[in-house]
C-alpha positions as CSV (number, residue, x, y, z in Angstrom):
1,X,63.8,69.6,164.8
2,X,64.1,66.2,164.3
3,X,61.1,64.0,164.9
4,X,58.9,67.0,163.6
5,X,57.5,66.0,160.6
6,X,59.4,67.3,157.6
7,X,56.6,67.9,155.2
8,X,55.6,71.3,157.3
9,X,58.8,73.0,157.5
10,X,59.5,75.8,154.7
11,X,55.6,75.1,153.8
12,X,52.7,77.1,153.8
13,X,49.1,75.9,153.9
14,X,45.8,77.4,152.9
15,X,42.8,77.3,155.7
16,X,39.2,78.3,154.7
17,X,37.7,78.0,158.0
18,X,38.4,77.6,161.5
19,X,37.5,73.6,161.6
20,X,40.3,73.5,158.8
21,X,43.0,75.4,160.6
22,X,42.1,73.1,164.1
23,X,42.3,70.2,162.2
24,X,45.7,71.1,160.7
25,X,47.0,71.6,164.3
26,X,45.2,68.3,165.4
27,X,47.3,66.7,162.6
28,X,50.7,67.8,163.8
29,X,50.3,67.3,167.8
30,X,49.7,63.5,166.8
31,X,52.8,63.2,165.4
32,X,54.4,65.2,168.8
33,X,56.8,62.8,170.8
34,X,55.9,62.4,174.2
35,X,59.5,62.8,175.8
36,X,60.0,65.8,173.8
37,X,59.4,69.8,174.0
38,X,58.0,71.9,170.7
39,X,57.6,75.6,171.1
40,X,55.3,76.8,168.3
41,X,55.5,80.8,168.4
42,X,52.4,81.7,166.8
43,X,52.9,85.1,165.0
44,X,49.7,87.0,163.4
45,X,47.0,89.9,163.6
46,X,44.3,89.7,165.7
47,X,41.9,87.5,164.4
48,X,44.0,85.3,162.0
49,X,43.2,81.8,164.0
50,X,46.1,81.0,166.3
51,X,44.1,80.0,169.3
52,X,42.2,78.0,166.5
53,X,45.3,76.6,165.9
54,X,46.3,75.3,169.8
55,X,43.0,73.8,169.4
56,X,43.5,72.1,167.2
57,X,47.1,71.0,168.9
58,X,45.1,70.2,172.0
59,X,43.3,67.7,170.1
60,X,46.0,66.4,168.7
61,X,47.7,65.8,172.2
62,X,44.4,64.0,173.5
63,X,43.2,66.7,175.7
64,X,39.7,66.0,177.2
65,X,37.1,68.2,175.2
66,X,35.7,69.1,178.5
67,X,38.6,71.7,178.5
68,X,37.0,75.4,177.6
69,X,40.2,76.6,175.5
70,X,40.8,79.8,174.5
71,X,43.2,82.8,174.3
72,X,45.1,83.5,177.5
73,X,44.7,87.3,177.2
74,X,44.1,88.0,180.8
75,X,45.7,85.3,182.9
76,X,48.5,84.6,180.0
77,X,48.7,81.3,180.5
78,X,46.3,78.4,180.6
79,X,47.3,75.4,181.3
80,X,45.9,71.7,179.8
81,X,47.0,67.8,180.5
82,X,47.0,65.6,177.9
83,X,49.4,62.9,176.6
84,X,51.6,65.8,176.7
85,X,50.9,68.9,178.7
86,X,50.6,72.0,176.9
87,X,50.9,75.6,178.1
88,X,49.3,78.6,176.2
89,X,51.0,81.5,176.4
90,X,49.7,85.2,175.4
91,X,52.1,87.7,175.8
92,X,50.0,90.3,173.6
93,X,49.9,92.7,177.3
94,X,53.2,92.1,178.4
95,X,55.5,95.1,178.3
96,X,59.1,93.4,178.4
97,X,60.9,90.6,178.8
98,X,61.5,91.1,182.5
99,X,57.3,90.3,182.8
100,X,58.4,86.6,181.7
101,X,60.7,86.1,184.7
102,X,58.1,87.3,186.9
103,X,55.6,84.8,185.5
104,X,58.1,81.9,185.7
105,X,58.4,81.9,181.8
106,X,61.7,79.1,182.2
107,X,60.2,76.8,184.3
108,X,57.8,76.0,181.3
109,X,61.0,75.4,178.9
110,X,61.9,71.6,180.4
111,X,60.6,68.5,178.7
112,X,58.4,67.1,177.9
113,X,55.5,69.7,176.9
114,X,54.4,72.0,173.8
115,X,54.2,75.6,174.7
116,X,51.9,77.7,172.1
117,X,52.7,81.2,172.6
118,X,51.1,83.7,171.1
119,X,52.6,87.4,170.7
120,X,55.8,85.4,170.5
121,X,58.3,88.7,170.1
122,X,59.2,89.5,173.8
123,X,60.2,85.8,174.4
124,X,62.6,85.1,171.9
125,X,65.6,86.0,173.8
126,X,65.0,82.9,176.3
127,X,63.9,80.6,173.8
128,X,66.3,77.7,172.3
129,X,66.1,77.4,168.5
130,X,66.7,73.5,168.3
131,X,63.1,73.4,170.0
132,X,61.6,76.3,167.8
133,X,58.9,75.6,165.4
134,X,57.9,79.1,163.8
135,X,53.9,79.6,162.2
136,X,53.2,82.6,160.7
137,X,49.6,83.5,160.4
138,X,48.5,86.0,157.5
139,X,44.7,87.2,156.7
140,X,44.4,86.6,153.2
141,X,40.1,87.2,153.1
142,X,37.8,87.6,155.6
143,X,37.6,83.7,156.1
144,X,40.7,82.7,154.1
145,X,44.2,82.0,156.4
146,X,47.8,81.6,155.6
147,X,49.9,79.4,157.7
148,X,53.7,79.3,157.6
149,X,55.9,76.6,159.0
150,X,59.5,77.5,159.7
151,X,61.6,76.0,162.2
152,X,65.3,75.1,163.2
């Protein structure tokens, strides 16, 4: 992807705590084009800080801190307004791909916006690489994380 910042791609980044992994996040949604869309699939065990990580992006993107974020689970998808709007996805109890459809999954895939899905595997059929950024989350200790960039 283009305009997103070079030195993340193929790179992998130690976080200590969860402030560190938001403020990684926060970093990259400044530097997120506002005409653009990013899709960051956000792969990982329970626990290993990828709603962490969209807060961090929501900061990044100027969302107001009055926003309560967190993990989708339920409703699987929250929506926030920033200087780009950004839709949190979490597909963790969705069976099939046929569940995206029903939930209007495409409509969300039109400029400008970053979409943060969690439980990224059923989606990957509908999603275009040229937007793809991939972050891999790995448990290394009980407070130490592993995040992957790789993108198109």
């Amino acid at each position: 992807m283009a305009d997103f910042p070079n030195q993340f791609f193929g790179r992998s980044f130690i976080s200590d705590t969860a402030a560190e992994t938001q403020e990684l996040a926060e970093e990259i949604g400044q530097f997120l084009a506002s005409d653009r869309l990013y899709i960051f699939t956000l792969s990982g065990d329970l626990g290993a800080g990828k709603t962490q990580f969209v807060k961090g992006l929501a900061r990044g993107l100027e969302i107001a801190d009055w926003y309560y974020l967190n993990s989708p689970t339920f409703t699987l998808i929250n929506e926030y307004h920033g200087r780009l709007p950004l839709y949190h996805f979490d597909l963790y109890r969705l069976s099939d791909t046929a569940e995206l459809f029903e939930l209007g999954f495409t409509d969300y895939l039109a400029p400008p916006g970053v979409l943060a899905i969690e439980w990224p595997e059923k989606a990957y059929s509908l999603l275009s690489q040229d937007n793809l950024i991939v972050v891999d989350f790995t448990i290394v200790s009980s407070t130490r994380r592993r995040l992957s960039f790789a993108g198109s």
